[in-house]
C-alpha atoms as a printed R data frame, in Angstrom:
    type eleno elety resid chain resno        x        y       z
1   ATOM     1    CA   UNK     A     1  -92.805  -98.762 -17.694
2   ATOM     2    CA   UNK     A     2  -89.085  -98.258 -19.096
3   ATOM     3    CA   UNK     A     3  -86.635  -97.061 -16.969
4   ATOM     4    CA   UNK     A     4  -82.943  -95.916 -18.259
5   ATOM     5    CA   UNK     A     5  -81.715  -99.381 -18.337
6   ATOM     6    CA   UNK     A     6  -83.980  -99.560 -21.355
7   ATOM     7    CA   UNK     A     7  -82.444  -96.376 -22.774
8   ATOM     8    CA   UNK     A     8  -78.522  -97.667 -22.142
9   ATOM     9    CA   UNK     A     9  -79.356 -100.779 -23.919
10  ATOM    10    CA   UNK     A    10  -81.071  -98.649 -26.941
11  ATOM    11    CA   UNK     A    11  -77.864  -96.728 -27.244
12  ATOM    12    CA   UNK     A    12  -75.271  -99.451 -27.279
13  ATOM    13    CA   UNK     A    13  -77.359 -101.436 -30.082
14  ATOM    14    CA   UNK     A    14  -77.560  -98.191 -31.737
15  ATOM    15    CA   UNK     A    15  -73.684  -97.139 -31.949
16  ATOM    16    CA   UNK     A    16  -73.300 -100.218 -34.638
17  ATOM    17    CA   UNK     A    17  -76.465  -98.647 -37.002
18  ATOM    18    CA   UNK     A    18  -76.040  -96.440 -39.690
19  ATOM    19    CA   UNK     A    19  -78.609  -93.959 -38.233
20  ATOM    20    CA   UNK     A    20  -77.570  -93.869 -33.951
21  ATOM    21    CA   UNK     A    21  -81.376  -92.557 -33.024
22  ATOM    22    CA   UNK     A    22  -83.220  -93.408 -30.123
23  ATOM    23    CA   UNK     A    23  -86.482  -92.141 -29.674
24  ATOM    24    CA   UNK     A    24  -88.015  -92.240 -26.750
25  ATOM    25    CA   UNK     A    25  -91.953  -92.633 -27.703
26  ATOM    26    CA   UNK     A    26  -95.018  -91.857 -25.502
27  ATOM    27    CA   UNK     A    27  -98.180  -89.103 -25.174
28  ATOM    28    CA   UNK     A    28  -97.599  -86.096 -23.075
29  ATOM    29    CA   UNK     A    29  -97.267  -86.747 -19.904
30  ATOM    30    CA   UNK     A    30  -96.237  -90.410 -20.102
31  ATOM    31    CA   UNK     A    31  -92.996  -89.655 -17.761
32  ATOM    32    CA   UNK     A    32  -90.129  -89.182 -20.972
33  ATOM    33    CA   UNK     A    33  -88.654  -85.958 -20.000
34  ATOM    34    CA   UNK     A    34  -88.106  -87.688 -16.202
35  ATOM    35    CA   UNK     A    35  -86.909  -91.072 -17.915
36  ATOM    36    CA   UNK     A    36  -84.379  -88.719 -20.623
37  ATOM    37    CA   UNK     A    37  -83.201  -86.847 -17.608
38  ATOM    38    CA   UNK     A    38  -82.785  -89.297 -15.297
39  ATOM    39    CA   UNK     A    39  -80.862  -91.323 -18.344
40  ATOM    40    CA   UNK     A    40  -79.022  -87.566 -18.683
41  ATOM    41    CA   UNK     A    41  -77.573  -87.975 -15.456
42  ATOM    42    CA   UNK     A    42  -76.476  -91.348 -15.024
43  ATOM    43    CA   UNK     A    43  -74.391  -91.044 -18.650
44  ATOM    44    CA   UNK     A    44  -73.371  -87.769 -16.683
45  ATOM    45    CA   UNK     A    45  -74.818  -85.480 -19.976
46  ATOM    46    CA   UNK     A    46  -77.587  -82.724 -20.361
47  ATOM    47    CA   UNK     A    47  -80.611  -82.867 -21.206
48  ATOM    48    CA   UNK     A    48  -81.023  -80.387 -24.091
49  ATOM    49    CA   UNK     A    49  -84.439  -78.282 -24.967
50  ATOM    50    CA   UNK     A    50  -84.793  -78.323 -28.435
51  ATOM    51    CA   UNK     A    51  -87.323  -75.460 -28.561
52  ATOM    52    CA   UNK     A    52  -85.217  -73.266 -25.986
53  ATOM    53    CA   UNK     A    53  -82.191  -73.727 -27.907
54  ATOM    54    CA   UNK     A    54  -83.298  -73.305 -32.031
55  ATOM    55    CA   UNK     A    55  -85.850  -70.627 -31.024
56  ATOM    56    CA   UNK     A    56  -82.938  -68.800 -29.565
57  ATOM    57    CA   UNK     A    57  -80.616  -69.211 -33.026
58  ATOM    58    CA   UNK     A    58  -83.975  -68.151 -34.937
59  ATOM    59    CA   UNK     A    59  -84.494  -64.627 -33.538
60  ATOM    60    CA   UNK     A    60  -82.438  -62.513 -35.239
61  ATOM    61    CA   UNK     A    61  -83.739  -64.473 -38.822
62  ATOM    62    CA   UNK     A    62  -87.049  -62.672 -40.284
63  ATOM    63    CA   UNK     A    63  -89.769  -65.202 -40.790
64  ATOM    64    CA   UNK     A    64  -89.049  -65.734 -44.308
65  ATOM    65    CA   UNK     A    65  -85.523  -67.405 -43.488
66  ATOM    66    CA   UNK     A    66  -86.238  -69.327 -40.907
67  ATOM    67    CA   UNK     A    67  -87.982  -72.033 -43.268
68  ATOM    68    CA   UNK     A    68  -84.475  -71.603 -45.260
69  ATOM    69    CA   UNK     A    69  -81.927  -71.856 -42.228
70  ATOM    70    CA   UNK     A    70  -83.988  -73.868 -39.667
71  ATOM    71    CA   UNK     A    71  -82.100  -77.335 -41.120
72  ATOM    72    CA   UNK     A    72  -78.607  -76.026 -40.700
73  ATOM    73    CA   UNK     A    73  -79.120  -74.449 -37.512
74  ATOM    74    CA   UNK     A    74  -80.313  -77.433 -35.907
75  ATOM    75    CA   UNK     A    75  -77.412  -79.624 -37.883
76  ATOM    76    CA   UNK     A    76  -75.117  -76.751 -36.952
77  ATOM    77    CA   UNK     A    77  -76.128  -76.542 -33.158
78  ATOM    78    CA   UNK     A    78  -76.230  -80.323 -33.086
79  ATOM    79    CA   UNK     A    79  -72.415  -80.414 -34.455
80  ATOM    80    CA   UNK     A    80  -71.590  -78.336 -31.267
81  ATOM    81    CA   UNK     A    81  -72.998  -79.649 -28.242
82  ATOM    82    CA   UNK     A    82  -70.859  -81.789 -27.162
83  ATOM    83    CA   UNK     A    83  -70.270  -85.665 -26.759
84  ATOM    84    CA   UNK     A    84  -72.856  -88.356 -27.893
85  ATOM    85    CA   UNK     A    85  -75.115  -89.489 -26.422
86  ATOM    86    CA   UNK     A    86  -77.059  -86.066 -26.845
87  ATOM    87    CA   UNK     A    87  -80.105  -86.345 -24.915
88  ATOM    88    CA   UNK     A    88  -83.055  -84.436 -26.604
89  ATOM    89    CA   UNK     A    89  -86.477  -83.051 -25.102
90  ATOM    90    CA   UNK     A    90  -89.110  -80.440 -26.120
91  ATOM    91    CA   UNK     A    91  -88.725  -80.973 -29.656
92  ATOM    92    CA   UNK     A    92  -92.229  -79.360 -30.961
93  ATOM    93    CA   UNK     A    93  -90.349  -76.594 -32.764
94  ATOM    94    CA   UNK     A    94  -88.870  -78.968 -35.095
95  ATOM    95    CA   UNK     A    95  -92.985  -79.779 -36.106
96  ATOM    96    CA   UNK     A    96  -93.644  -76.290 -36.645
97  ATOM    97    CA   UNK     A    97  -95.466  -76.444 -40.020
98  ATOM    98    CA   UNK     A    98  -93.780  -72.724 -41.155
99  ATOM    99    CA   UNK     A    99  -90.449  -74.096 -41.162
100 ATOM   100    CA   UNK     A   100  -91.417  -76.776 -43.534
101 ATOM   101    CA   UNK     A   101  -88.983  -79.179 -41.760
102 ATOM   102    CA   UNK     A   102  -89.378  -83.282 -41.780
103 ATOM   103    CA   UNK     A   103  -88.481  -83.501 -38.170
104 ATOM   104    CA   UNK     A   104  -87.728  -87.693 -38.377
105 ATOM   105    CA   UNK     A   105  -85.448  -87.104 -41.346
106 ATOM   106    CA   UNK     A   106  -83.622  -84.263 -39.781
107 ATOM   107    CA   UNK     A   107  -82.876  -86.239 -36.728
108 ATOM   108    CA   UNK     A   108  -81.938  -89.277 -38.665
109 ATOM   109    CA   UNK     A   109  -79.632  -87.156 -40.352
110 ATOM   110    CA   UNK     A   110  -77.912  -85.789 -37.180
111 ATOM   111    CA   UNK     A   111  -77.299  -89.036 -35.735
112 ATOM   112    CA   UNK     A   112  -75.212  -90.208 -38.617
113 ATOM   113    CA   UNK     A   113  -72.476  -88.321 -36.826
114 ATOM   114    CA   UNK     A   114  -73.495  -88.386 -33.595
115 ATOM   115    CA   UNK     A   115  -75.539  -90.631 -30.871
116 ATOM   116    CA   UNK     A   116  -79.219  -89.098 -30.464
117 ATOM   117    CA   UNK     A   117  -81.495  -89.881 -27.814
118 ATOM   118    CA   UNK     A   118  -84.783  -87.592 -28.344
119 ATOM   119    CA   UNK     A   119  -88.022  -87.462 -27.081
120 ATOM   120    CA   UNK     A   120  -91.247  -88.293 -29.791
121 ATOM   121    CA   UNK     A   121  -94.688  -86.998 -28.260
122 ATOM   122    CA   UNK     A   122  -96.438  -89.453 -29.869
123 ATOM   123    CA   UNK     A   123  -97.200  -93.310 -30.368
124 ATOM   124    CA   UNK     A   124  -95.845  -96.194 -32.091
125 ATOM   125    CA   UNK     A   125  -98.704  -98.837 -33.902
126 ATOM   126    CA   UNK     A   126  -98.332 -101.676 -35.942
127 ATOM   127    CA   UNK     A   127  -94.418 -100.182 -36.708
128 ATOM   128    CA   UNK     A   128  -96.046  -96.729 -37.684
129 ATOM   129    CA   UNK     A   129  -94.496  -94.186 -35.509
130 ATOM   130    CA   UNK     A   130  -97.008  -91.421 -35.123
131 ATOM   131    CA   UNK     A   131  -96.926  -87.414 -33.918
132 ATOM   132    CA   UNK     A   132  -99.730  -85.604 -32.767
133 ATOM   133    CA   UNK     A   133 -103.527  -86.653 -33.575
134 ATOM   134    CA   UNK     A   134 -104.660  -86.475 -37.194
135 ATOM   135    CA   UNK     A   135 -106.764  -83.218 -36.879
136 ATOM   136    CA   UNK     A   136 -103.725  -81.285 -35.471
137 ATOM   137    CA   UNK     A   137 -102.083  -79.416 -37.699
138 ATOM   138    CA   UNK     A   138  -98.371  -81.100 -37.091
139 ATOM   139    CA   UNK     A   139  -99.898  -84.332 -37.591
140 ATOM   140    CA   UNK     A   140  -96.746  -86.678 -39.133
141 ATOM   141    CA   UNK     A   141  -96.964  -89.863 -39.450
142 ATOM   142    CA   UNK     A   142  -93.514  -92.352 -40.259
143 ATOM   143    CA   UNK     A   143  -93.873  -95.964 -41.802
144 ATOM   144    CA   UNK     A   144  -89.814  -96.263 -42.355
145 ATOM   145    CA   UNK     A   145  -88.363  -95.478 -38.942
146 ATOM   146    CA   UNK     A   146  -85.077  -96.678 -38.808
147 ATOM   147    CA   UNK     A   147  -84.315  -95.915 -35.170
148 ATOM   148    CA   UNK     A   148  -84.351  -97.795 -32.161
149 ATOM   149    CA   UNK     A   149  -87.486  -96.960 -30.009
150 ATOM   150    CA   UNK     A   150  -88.151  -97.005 -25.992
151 ATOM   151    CA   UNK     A   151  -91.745  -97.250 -25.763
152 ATOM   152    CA   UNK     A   152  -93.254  -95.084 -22.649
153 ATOM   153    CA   UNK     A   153  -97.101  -95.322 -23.715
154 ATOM   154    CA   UNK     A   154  -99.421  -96.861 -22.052
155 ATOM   155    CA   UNK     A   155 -100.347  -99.443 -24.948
156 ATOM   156    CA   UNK     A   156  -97.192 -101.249 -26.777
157 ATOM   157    CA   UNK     A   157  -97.709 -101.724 -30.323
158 ATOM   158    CA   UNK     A   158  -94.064 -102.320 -31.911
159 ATOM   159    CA   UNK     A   159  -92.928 -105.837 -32.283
């Protein structure tokens, strides 16, 4: 099992990379929130709920603009938080198929500016990182990762 260690490391290896993302990979309830906030409070930051936090920029949008604005609120709210590392949990809103977002690319993007540490409720095989199971309807699946990953599942597939 990881433990922050394996998070610290992750981030100092990813300050010299031209994307800074760590993802922290494993099904639900494979112990990443407690690893992320346990990591949160040793680097003395938050731990930030994604959901909590865009669903609360989104409410006052109609349902046709949120596809339109939910890529610059996100870049926008990421921009403001604070210091890197930004630690990242509960990010299922960013897979919500009606705001047509490509939730690795978006969070690639971020972390050209900024350290990202973010939770992926999902797997890694063979260097394919994977969200969700294929007959979900958020199903994504990622062959070009570029982004350092701490592996909390059960199986480890990433060499």
């Amino acid at each position: 099992m990881p433990v922050v260690g394996d998070i610290q490391r992750a981030v100092e290896q990813a300050n010299g990379r031209f994307h800074r993302l760590v993802l922290v990979v494993g099904p639900t309830g494979s112990g990443k929130t407690g690893l992320l906030r346990s990591f949160a409070a040793q680097a003395g930051r938050d731990c930030h709920n994604v959901n909590l936090e865009i669903s609360q920029r989104m409410l006052e949008l109609t349902k046709l603009r949120r596809p339109r604005q939910a890529d610059r609120i996100f870049r926008d709210w990421i921009s403001t938080t604070g210091n890197a590392p930004l630690v990242l949990d509960n990010l299922e809103v960013l897979f919500d198929s009606g705001l047509k977002l490509d939730p690795l690319r978006l969070l690639q993007a971020s972390s050209r500016n900024h350290t990202l540490v973010a939770s992926w409720n999902g797997r890694i095989h063979h260097d394919v990182l994977v969200y969700a199971e294929p007959d979900h309807p958020e199903y994504r699946w990622y062959r070009s990762i570029d982004a350092l990953i701490v592996n909390v599942g059960h199986e480890t597939y990433n060499e």
